[in-house]
Backbone as numpy.savetxt, mean C-alpha at the origin, in Angstrom:
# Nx Ny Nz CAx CAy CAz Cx Cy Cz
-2.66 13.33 -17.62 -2.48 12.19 -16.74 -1.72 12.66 -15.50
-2.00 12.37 -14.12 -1.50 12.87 -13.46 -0.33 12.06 -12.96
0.55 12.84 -11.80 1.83 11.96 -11.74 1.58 10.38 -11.29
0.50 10.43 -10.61 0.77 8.95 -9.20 0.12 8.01 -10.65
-0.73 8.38 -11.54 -1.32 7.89 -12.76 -0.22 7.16 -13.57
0.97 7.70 -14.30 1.70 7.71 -14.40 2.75 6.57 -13.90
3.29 7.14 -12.78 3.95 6.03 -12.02 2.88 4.58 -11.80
1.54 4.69 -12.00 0.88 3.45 -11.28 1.47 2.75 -12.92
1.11 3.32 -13.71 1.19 2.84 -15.36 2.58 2.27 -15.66
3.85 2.94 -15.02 5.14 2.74 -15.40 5.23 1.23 -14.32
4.82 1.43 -12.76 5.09 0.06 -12.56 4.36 -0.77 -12.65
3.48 -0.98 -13.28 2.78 -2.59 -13.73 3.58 -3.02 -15.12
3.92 -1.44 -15.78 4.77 -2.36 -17.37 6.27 -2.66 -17.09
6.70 -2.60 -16.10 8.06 -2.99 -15.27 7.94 -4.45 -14.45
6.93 -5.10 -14.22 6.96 -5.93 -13.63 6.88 -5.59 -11.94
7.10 -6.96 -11.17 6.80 -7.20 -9.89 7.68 -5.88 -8.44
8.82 -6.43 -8.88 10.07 -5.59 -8.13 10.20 -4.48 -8.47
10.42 -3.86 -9.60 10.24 -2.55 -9.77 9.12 -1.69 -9.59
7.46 -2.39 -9.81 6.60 -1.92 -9.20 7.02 -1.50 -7.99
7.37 -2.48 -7.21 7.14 -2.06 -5.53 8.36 -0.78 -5.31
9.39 -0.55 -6.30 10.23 0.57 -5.98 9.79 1.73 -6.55
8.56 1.63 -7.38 8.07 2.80 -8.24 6.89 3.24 -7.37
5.94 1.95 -6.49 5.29 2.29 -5.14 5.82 3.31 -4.64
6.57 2.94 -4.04 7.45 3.71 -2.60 7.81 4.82 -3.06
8.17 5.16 -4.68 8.65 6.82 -5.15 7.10 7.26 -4.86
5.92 6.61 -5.20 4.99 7.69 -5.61 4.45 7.67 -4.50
4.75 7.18 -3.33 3.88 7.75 -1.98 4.56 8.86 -1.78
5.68 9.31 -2.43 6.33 10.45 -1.82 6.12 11.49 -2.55
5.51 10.91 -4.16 5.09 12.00 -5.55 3.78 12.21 -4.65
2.90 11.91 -4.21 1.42 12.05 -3.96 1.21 13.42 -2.90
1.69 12.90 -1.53 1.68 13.64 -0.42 2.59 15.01 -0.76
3.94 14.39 -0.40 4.89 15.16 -0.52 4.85 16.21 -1.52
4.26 16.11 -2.82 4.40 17.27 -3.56 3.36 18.19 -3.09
2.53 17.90 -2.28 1.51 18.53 -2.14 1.85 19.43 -1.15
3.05 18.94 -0.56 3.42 19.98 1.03 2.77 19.51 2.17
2.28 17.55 2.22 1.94 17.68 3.21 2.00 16.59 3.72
1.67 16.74 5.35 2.49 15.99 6.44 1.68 15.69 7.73
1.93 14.89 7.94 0.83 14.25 9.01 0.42 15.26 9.89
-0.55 15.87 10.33 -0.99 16.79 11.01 -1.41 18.17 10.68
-0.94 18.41 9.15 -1.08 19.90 8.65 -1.77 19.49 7.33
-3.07 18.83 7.73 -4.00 19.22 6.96 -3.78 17.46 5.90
-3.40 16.30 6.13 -3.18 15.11 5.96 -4.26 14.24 6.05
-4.50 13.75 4.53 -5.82 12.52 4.98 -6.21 12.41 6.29
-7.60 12.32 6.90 -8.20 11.12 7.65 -7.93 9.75 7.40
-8.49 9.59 6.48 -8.05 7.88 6.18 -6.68 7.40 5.30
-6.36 5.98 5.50 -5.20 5.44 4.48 -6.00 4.09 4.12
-5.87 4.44 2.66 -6.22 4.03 1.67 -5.16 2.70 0.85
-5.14 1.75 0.58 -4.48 0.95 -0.34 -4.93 0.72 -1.31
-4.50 0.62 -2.54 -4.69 -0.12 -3.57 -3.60 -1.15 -3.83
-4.20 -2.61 -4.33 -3.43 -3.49 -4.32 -3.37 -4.21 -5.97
-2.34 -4.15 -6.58 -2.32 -4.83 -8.11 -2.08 -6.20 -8.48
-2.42 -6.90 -9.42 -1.95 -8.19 -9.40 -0.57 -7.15 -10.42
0.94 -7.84 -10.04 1.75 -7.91 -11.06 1.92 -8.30 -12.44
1.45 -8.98 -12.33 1.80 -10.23 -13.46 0.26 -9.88 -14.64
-1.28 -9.61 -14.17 -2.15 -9.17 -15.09 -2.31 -7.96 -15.41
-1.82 -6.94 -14.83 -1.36 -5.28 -14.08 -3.25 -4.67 -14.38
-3.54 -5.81 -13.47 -5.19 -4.63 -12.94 -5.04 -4.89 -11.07
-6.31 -4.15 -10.58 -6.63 -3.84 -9.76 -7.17 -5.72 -8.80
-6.20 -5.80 -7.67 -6.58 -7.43 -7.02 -7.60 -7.00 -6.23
-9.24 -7.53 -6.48 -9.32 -7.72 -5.43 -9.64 -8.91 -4.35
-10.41 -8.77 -3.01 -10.54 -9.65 -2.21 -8.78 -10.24 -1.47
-8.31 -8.89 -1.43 -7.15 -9.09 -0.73 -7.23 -9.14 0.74
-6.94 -9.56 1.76 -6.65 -9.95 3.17 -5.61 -8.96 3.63
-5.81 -7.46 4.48 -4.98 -6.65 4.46 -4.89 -6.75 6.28
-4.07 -7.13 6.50 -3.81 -7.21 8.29 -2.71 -6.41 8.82
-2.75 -5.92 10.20 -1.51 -4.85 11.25 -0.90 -6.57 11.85
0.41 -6.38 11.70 1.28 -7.13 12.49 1.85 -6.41 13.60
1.56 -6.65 14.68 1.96 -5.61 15.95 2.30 -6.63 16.91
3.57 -6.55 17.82 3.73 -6.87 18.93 2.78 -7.66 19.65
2.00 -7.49 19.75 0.15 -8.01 19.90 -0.03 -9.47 19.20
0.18 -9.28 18.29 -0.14 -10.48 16.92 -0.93 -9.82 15.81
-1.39 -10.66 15.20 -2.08 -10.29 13.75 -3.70 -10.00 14.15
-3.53 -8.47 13.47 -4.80 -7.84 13.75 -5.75 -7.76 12.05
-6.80 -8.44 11.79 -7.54 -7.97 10.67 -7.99 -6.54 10.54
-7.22 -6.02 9.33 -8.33 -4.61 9.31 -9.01 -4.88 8.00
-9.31 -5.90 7.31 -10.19 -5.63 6.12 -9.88 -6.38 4.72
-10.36 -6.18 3.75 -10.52 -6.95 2.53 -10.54 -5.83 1.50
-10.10 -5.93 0.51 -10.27 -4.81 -1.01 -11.11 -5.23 -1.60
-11.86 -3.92 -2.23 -13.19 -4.23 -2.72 -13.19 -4.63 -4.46
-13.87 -4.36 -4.66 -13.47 -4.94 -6.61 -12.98 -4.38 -7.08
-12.69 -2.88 -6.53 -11.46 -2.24 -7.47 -9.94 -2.50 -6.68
-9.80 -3.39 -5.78 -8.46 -3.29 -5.52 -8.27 -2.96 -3.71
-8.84 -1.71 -3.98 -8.90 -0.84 -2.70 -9.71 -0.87 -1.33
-8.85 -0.93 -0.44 -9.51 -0.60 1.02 -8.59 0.60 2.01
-9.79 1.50 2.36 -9.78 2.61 2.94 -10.10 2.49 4.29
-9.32 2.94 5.18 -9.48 2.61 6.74 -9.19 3.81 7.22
-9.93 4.33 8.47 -9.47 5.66 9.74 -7.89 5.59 9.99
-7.08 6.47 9.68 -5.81 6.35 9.94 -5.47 6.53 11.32
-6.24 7.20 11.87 -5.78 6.78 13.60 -6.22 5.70 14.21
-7.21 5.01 13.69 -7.82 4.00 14.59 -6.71 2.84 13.72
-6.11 2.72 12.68 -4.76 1.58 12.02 -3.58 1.93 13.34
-3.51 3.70 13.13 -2.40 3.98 13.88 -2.23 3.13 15.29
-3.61 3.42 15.93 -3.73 2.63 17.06 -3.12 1.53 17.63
-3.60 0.43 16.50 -3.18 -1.05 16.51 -1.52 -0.85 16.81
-0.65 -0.22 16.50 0.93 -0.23 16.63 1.22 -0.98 15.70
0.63 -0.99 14.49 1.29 -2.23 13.57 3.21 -2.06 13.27
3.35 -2.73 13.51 5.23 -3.19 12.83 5.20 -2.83 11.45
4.24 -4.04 10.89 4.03 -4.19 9.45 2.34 -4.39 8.92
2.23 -4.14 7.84 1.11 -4.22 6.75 1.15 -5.08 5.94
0.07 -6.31 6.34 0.65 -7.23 5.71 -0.69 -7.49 4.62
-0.33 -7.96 3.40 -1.54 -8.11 2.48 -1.22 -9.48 1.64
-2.26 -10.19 1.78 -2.48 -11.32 1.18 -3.67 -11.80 0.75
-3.50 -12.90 -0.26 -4.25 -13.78 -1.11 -3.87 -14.67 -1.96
-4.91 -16.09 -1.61 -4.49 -17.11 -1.77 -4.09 -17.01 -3.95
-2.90 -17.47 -4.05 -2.48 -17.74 -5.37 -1.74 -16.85 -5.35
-1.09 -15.83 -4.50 -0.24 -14.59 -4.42 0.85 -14.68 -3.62
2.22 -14.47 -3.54 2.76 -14.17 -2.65 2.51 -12.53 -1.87
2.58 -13.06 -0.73 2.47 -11.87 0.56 3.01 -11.02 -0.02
2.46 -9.54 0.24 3.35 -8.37 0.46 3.30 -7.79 1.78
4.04 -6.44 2.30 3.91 -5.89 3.28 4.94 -4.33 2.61
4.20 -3.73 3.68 4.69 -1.92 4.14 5.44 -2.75 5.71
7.20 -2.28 5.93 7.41 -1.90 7.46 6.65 -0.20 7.38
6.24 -0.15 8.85 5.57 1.14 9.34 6.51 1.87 9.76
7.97 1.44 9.99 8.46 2.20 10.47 9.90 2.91 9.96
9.77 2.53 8.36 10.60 3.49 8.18 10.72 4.22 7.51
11.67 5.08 7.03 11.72 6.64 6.76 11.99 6.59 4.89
10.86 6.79 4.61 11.70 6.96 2.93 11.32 8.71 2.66
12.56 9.15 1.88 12.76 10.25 1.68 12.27 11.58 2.89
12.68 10.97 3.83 12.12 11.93 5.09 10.79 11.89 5.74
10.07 10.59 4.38 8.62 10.63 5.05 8.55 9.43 5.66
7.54 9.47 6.77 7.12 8.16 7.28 5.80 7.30 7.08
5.31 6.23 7.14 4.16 5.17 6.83 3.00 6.20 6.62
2.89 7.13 7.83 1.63 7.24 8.35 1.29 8.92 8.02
2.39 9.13 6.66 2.44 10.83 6.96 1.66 10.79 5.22
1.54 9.74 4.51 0.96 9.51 3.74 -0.87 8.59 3.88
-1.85 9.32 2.91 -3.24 8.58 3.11 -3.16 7.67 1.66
-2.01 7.32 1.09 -2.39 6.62 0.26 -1.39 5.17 -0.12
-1.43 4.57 0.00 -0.11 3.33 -0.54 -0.28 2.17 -2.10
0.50 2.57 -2.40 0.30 1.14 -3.46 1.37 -0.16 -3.64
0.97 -1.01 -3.17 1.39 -2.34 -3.40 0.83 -3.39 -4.65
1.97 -3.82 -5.59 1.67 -4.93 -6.21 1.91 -6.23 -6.05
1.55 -7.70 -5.81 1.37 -8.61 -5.46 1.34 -9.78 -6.69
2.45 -10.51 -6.01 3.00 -11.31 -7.78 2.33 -12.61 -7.46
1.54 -13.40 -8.69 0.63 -14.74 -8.39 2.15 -15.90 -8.57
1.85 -17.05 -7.78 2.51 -17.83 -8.31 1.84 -18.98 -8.41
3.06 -20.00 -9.45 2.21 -21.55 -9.99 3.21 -22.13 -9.55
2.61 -23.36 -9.50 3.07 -24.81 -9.05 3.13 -25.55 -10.22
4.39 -26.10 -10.39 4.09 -27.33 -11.73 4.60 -27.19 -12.60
């Protein structure tokens, strides 16, 4: 089983919040162990996968948008496994602030783009994972 395998497995059986802190370790297990860094040989594209929390599979038909200075830019929808894959320079482009991902029965998540975990930044990674917690009324 490989590591990011692993970590995807440890945060869905942790729940909502710790998912998203077990996210953020393994964008740095993925790239980073590999030795690599935006420009020296770094995905073309960035990729998301998005989880429901609470059923711990793959959401899809998620609403994944760039929040930029600009306003809210659509880049796309996840396909039935979860995932949507986009040109990382043409995202870069947009100047997004934030990454925002939604669907209706979910609270919002988001990536800020701009800051630094463990020395790495948003865009020095082609892969992210976010989990997304449903909520009820009543």
């Amino acid at each position: 089983m490989s590591r990011v395998s692993l970590l995807k497995r440890l945060a869905l059986s942790l729940g909502a919040t710790a998912a998203l802190l077990i996210a953020a370790l393994s964008m740095t297990a993925t790239d980073a162990s590999a030795g690599r860094r935006d420009g020296e040989g770094a995905a073309a594209t960035l990729c998301f996968s998005v989880l429901d929390a609470e059923q711990e599979k793959q959401l899809p038909g998620v609403e994944v948008s760039a929040v930029s200075a600009e306003g809210l830019s659509p880049l796309g929808t996840t396909d039935r496994s979860g995932t949507l894959c986009l040109d990382k320079e043409e995202t870069r482009g947009k100047k997004p602030l934030v990454i925002l991902f939604c669907k209706p029965g979910f609270f919002c998540g988001a990536f800020r783009t701009d800051q630094v975990v463990a020395g790495y930044r948003f865009f020095d990674f082609g892969e992210h994972f976010i989990a997304l917690t449903p909520f009820k009324i009543g």
